[in-house]
VEXZALUM-803604 format. One line per field, with one value per atom (N, C-alpha, C): residue in one letter; atom name; z, x negated, y. Coordinates in pm, whole numbers, plus 32768, in hexadecimal, padded with zeros to 4 digits. Atoms other than C-alpha are relative to their C-alpha. Example, Ala and Ser with C-alpha at 12.3 -4.5 7.8 and 13.67 -1.06 7.14 Angstrom:
2
res a;a;a;s;s;s .
atom N;CA;C;N;CA;C .
Z 8000;830C;8000;7FFA;82CA;8049 .
X 7FA7;7B32;7FA6;8052;7AA9;804D .
Y 7F89;7E3E;8078;7F89;7F96;806D .
This chain:
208
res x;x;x;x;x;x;x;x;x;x;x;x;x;x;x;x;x;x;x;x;x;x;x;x;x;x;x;x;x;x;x;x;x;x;x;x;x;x;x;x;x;x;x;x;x;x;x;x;x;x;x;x;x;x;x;x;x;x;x;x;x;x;x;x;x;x;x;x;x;x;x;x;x;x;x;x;x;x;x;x;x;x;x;x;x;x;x;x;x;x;x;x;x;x;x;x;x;x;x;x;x;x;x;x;x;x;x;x;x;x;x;x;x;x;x;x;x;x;x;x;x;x;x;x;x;x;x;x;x;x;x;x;x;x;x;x;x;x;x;x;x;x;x;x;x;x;x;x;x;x;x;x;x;x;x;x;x;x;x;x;x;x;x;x;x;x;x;x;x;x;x;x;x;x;x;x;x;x;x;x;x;x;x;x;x;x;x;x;x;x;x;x;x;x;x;x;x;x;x;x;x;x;x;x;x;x;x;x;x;x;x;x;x;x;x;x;x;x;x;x;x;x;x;x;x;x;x;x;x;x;x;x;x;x;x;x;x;x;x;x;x;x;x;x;x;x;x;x;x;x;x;x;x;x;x;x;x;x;x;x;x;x;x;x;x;x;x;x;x;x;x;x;x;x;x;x;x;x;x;x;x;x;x;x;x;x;x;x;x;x;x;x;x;x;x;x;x;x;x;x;x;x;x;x;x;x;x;x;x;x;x;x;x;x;x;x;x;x;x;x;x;x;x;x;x;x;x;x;x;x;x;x;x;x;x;x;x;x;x;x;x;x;x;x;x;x;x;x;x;x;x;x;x;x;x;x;x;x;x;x;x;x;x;x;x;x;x;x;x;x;x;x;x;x;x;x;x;x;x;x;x;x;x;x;x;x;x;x;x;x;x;x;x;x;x;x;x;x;x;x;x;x;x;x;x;x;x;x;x;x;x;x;x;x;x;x;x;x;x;x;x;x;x;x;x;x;x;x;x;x;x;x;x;x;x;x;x;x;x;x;x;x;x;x;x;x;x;x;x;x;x;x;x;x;x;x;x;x;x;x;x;x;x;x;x;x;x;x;x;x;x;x;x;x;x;x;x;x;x;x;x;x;x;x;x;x;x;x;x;x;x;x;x;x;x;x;x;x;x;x;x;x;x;x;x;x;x;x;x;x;x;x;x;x;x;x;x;x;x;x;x;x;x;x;x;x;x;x;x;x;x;x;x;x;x;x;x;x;x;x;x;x;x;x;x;x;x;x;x;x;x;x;x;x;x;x;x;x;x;x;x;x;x;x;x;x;x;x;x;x;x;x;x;x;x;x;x;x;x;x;x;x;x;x;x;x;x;x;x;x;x;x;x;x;x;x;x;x;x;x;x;x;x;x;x;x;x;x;x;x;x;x;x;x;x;x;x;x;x;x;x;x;x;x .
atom N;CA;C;N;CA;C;N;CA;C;N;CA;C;N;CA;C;N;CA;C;N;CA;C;N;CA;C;N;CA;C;N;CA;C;N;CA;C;N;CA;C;N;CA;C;N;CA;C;N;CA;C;N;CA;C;N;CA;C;N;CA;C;N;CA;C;N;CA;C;N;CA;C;N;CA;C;N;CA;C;N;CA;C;N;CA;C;N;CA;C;N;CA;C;N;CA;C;N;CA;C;N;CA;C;N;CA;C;N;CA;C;N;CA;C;N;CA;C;N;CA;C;N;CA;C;N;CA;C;N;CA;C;N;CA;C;N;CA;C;N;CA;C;N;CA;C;N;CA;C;N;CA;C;N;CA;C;N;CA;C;N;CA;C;N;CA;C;N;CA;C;N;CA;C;N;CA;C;N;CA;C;N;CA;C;N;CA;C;N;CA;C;N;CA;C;N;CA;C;N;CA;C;N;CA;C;N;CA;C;N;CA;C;N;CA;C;N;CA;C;N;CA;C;N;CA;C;N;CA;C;N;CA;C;N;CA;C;N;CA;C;N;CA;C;N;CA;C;N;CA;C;N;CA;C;N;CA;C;N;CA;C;N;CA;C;N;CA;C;N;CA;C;N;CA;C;N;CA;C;N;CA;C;N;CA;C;N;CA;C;N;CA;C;N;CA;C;N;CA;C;N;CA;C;N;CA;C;N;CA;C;N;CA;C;N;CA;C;N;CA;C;N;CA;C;N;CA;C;N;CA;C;N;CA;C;N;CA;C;N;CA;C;N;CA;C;N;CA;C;N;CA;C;N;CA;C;N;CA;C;N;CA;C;N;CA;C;N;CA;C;N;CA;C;N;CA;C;N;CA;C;N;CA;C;N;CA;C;N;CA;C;N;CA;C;N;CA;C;N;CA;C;N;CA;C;N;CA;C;N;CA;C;N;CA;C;N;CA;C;N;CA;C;N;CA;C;N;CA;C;N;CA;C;N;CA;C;N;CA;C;N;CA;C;N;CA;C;N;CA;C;N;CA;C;N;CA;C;N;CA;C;N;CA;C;N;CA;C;N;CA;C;N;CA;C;N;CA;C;N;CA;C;N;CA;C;N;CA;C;N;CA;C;N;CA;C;N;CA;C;N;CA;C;N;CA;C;N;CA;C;N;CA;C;N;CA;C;N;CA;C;N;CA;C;N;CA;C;N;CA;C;N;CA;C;N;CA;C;N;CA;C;N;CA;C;N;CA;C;N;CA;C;N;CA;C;N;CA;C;N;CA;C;N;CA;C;N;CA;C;N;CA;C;N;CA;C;N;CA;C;N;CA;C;N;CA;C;N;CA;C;N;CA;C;N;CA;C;N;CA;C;N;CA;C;N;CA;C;N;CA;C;N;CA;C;N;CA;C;N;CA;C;N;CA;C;N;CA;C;N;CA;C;N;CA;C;N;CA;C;N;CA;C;N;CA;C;N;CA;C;N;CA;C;N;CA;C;N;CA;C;N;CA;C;N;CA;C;N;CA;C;N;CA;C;N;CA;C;N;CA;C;N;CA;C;N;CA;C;N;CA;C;N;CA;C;N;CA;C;N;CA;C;N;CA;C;N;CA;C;N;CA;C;N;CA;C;N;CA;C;N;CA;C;N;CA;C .
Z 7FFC;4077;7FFB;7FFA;401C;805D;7F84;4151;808F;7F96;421B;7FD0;8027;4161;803E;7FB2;41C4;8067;7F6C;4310;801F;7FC5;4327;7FD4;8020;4275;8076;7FA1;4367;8081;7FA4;446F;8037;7FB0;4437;7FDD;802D;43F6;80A9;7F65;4546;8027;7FC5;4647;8012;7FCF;4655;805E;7F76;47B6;8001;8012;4805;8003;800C;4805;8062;7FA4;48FE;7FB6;802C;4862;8079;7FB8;4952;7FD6;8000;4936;8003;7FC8;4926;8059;7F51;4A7B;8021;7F67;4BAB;8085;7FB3;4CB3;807E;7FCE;4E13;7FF0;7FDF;4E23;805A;7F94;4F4D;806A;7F8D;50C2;8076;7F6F;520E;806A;7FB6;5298;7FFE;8045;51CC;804E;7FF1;51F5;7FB7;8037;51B7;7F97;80A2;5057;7FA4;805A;4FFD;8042;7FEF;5086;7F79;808D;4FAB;7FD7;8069;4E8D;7FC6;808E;4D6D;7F72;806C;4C1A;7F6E;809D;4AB8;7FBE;8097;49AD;7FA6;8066;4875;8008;7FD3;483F;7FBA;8038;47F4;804D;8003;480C;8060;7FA6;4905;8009;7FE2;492F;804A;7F88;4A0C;806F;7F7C;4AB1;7FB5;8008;4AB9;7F80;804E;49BD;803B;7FFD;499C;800D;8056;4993;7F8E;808B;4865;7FB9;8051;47EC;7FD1;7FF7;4813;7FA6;8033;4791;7F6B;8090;464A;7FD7;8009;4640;7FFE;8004;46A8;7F62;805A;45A5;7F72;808C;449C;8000;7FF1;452D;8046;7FB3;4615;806B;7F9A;4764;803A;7FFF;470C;7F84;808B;4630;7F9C;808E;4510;8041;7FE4;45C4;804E;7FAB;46A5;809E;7F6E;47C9;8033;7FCB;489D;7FFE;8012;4854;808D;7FC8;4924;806D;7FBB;4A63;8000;8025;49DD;806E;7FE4;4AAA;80A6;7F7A;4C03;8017;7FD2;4CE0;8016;7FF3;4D02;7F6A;8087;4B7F;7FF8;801E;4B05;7F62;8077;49AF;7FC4;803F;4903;7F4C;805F;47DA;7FDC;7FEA;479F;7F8D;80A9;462F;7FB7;8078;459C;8010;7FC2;4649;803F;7F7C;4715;804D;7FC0;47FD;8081;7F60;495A;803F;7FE1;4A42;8055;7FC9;4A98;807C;7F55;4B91;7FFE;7FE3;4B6E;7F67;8075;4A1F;7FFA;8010;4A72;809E;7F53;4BBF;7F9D;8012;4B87;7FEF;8027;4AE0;8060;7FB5;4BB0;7F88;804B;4B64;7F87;806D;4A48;8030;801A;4A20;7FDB;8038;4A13;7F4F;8098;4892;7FEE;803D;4849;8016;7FFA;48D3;7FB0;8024;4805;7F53;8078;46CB;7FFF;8006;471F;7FE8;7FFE;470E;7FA3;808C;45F3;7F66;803E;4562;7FD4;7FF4;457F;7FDC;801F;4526;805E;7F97;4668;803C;7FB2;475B;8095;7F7E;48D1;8015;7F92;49D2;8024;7F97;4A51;8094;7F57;4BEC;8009;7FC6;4BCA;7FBD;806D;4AB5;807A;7F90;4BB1;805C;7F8C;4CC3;8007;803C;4C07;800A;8003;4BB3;804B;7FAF;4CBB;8085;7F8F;4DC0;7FEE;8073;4CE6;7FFA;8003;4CC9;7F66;8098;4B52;7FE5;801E;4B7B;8008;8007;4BB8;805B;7F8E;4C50;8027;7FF0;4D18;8039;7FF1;4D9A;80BA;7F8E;4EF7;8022;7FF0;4FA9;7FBD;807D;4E67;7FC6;8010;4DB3;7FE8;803B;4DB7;7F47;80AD;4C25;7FD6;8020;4B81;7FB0;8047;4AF8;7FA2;8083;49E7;806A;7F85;4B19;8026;7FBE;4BAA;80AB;7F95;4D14;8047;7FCB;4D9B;8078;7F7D;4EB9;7FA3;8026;4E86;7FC1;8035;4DD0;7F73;809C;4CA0;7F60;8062;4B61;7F8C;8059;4A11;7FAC;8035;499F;8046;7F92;4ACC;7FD5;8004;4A00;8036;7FC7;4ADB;7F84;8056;4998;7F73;8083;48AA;7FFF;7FC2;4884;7FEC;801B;482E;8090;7F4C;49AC;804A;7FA8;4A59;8093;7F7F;4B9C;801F;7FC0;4C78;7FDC;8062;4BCD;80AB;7F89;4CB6;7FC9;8011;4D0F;8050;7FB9;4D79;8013;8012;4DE7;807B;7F81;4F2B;807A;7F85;5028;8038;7FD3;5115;7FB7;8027;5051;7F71;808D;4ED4;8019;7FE6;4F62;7FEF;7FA0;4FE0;7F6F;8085;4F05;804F;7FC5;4F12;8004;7FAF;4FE1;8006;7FEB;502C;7F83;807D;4ECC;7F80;804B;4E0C;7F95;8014;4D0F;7F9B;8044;4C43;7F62;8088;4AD8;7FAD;8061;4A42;8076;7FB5;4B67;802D;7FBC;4BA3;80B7;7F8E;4CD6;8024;7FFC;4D88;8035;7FE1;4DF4;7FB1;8065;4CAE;7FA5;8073;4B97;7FC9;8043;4ACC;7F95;8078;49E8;7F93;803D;489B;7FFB;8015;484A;7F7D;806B;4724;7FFE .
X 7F6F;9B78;8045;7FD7;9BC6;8014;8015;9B23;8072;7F91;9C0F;8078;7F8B;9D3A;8021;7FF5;9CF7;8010;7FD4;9CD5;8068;7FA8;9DF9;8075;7F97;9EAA;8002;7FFD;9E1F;805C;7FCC;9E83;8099;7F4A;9FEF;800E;7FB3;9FFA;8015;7FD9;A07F;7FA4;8084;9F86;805B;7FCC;9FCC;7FAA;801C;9F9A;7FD1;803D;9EE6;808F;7F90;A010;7FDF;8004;A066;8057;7F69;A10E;802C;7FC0;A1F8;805F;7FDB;A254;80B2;7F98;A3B7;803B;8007;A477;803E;7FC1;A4FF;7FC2;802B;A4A1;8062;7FA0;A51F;8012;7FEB;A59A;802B;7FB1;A5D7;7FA0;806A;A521;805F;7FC2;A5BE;7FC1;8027;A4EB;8010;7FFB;A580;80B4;7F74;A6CA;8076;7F99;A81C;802D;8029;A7EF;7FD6;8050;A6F9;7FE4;8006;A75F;7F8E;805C;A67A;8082;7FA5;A741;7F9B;804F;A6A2;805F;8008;A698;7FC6;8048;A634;7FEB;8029;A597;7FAF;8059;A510;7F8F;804F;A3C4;7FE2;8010;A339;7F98;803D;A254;7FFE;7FFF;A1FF;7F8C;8088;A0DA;7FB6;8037;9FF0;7FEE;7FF5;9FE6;806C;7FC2;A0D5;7FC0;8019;A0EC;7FA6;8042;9FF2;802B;7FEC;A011;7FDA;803A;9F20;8044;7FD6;9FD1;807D;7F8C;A139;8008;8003;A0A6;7FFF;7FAC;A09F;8068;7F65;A1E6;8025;7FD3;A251;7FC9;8029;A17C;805B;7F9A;A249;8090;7F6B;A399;8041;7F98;A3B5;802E;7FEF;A43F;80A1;7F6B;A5A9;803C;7FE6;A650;809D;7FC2;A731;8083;7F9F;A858;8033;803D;A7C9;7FF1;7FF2;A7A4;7F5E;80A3;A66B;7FA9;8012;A54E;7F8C;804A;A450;8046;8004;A46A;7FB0;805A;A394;7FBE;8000;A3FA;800A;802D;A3C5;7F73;80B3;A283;7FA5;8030;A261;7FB5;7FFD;A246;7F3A;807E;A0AC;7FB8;8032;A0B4;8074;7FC6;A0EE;7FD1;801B;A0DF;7F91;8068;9F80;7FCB;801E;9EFF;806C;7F83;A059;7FE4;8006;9FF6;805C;7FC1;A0A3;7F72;8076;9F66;802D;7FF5;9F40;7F93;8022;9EE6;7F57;8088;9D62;7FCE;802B;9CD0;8081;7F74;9E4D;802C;802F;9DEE;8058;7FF7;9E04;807C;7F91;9EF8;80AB;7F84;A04B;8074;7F91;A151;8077;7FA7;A257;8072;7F92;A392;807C;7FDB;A410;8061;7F7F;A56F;800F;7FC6;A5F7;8014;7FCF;A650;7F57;80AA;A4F8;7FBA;8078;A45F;801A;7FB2;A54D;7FB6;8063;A4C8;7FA2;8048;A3A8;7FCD;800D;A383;8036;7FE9;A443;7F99;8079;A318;7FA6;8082;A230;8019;7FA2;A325;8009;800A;A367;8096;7F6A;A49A;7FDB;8006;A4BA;800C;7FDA;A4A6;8094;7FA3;A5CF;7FBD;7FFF;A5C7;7FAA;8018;A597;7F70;806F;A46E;7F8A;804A;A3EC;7FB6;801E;A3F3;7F9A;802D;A370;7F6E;8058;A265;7F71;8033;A1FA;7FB3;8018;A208;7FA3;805D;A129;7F9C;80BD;9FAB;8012;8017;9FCC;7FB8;807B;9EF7;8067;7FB0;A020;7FB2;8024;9FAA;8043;7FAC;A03D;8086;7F5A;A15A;8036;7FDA;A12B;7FDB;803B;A106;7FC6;800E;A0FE;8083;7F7F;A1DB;80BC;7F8D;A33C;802B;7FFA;A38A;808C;7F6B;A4D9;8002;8000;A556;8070;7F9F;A676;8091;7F64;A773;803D;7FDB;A857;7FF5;7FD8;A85D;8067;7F66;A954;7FC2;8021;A95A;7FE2;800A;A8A3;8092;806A;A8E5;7FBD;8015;A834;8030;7FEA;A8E1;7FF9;803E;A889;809B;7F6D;AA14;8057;7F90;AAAD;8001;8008;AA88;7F78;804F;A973;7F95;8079;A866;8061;7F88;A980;7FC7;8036;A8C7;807E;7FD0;A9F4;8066;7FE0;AA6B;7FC4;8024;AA70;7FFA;801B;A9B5;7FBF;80A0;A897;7FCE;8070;A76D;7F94;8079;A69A;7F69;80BB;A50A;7FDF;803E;A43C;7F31;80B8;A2AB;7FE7;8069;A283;801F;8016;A2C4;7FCA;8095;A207;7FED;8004;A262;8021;7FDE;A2AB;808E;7F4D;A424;8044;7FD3;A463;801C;7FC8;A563;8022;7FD0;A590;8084;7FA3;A69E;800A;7FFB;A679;7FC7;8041;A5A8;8039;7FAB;A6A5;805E;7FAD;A72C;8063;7FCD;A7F9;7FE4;8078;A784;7FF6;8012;A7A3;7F8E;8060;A69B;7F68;80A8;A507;8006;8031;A47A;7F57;809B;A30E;7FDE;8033;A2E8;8056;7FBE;A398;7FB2;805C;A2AB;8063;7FBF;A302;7F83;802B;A264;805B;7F92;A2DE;7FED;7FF2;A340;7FF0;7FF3;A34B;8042 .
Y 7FF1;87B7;7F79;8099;8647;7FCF;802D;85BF;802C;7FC3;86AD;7FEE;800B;8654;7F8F;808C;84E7;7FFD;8015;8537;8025;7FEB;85CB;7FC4;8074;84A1;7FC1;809A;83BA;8018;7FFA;8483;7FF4;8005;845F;7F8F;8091;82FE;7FE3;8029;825F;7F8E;8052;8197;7F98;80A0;8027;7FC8;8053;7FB9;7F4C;80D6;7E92;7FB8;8060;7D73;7F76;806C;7C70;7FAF;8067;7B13;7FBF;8051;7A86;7FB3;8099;7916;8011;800B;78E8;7F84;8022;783F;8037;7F81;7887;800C;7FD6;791D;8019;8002;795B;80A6;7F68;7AD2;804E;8010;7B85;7FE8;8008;7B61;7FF3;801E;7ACF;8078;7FC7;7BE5;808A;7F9F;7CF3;803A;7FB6;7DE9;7FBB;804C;7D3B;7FF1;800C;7D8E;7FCD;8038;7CD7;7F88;8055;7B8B;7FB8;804B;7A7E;7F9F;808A;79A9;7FF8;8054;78E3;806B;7FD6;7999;7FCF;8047;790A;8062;7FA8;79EC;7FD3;803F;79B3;8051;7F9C;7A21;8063;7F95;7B91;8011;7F84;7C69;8070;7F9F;7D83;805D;7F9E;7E8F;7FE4;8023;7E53;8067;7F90;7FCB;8055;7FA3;80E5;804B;7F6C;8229;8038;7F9C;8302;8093;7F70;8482;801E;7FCB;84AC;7F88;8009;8390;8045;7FB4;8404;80A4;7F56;8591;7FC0;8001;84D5;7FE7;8006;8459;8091;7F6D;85BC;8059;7F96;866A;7FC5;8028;8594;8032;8036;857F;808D;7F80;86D5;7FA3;8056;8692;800C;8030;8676;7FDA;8086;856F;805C;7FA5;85AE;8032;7FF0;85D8;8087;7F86;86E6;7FAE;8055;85C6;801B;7FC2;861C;7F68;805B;8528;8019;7FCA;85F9;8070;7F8F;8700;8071;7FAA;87C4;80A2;7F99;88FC;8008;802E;884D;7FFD;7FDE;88BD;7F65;8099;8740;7FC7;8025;872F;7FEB;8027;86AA;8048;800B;86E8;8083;7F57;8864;7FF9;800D;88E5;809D;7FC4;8994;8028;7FE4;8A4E;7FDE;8020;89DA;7F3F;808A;884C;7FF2;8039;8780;7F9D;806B;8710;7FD6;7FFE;8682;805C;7FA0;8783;7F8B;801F;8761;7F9F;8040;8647;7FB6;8061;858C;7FB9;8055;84DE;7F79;80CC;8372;7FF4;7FF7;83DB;7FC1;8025;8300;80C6;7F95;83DF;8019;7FFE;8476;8094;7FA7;8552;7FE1;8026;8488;7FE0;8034;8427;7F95;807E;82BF;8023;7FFF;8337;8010;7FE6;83D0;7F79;8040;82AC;7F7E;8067;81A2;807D;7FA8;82B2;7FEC;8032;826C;7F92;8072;8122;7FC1;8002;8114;8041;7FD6;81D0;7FC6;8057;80EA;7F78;8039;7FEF;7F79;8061;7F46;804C;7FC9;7F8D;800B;8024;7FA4;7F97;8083;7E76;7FEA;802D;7DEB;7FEB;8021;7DDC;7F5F;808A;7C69;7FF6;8016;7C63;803B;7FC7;7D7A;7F88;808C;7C90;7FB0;804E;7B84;7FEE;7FE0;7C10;8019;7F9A;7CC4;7F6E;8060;7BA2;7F6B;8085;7A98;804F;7FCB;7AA8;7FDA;7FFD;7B19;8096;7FA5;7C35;809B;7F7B;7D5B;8061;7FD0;7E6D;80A6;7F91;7FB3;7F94;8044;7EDC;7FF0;7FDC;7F1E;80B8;7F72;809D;805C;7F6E;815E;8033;7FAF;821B;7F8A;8053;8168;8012;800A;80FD;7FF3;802B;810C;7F89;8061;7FDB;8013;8001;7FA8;7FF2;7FFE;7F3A;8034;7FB4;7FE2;7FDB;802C;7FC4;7FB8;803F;7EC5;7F81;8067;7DBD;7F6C;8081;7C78;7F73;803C;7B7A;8042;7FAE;7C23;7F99;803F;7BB3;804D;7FDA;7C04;8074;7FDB;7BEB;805B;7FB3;7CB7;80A5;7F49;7E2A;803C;7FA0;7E85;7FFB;7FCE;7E87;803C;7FCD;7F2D;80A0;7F76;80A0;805C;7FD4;8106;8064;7FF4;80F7;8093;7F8F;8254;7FDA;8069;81A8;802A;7FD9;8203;7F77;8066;813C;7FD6;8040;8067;801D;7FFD;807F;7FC6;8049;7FBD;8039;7F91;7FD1;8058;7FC2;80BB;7FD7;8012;8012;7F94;804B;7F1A;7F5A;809A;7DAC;8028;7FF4;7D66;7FED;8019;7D03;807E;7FCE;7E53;8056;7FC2;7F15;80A9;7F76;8094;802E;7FF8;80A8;80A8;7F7C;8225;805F;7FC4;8278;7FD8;8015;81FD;8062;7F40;832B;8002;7FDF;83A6;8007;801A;8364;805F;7F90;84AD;808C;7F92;8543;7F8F;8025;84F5;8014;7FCD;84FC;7FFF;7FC5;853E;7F85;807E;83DB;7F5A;8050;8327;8016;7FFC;82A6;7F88;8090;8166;7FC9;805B;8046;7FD4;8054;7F92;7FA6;8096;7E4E;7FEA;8044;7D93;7F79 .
């Protein structure tokens, strides 16, 4: 009985993702080869911290099994009730559904996934950190042709500034992602959402 008590401590403690340190600097941001959006400027950030891959489902089902998959307010953290959804709730669990284990999390909500990550005690990326990251041989990975990732940003036209509101969560904004498409530049332009809805090709990483 012990032994099974433990396990089912361990199981709700939250998974700490491998960790990327990035140097602080600037970088250029942006691509001459990209949509008028994402002209390139120079950016400075200090440095942080980043994941090295996307959410899990089995990790994420613990989060859920702690937290439920709507926040205190009644704000959706999870879609739970979308056929797109990975992760159910099975014997009175929240698991990931069989064979989609280690499969990047989808469905989650810009909030759920900013809950999350607050879980674990990390936050979302900013756009630029994204970037950053992503486009440097520091070992990121998932950052091209996988699931697009929400970041902390809101979506707005280059130049990305830290001070311009767009990382204020307070901002009722469509939240930027980054991650599926063919370069680390390339911002989701069309996968871009609404931050109180998941979708079936929206996962996310945290920062630190």
């Amino acid at each position: 009985m012990l032994r099974a008590a433990l396990a089912g401590c361990l199981l709700a403690l939250p998974v700490q993702a491998e960790p990327l340190r990035i140097p602080a600097g600037a970088f250029t941001m942006g691509s001459d080869r990209g949509d008028d959006d994402e002209r390139p400027h120079e950016v400075r950030l200090e440095a942080f911290s980043i994941d090295r891959r996307v959410v899990s489902n089995a990790e994420f089902a613990r989060f859920l099994q702690q937290h439920g998959a709507r926040g205190p307010s009644g704000e959706r953290w999870f879609d739970d009730d979308d056929p797109d959804a990975l992760i159910h709730v099975r014997d009175g669990r929240w698991v990931a559904d069989p064979g989609h284990e280690s499969a990047p999390v989808i469905e989650v909500t810009w909030h759920g996934a900013r809950a999350y990550c607050a879980w674990t005690g990390g936050r979302l990326p900013t756009e630029a950190e994204w970037e950053k990251a992503a486009r440097s041989a520091y070992g990121m990975e998932q950052t091209t042709r996988s699931v697009w990732q929400w970041v902390s940003s809101a979506y707005r036209p280059y130049p990305w500034r830290a001070d311009d509101g767009r990382e204020d969560p307070a901002t009722r904004a469509v939240r930027g992602t980054r991650g599926g498409g063919s370069s680390p530049t390339e911002r989701g332009r069309l996968v871009s959402r609404n931050p109180d809805a998941g979708h079936h090709n929206i996962g996310f990483r945290c920062a630190r």
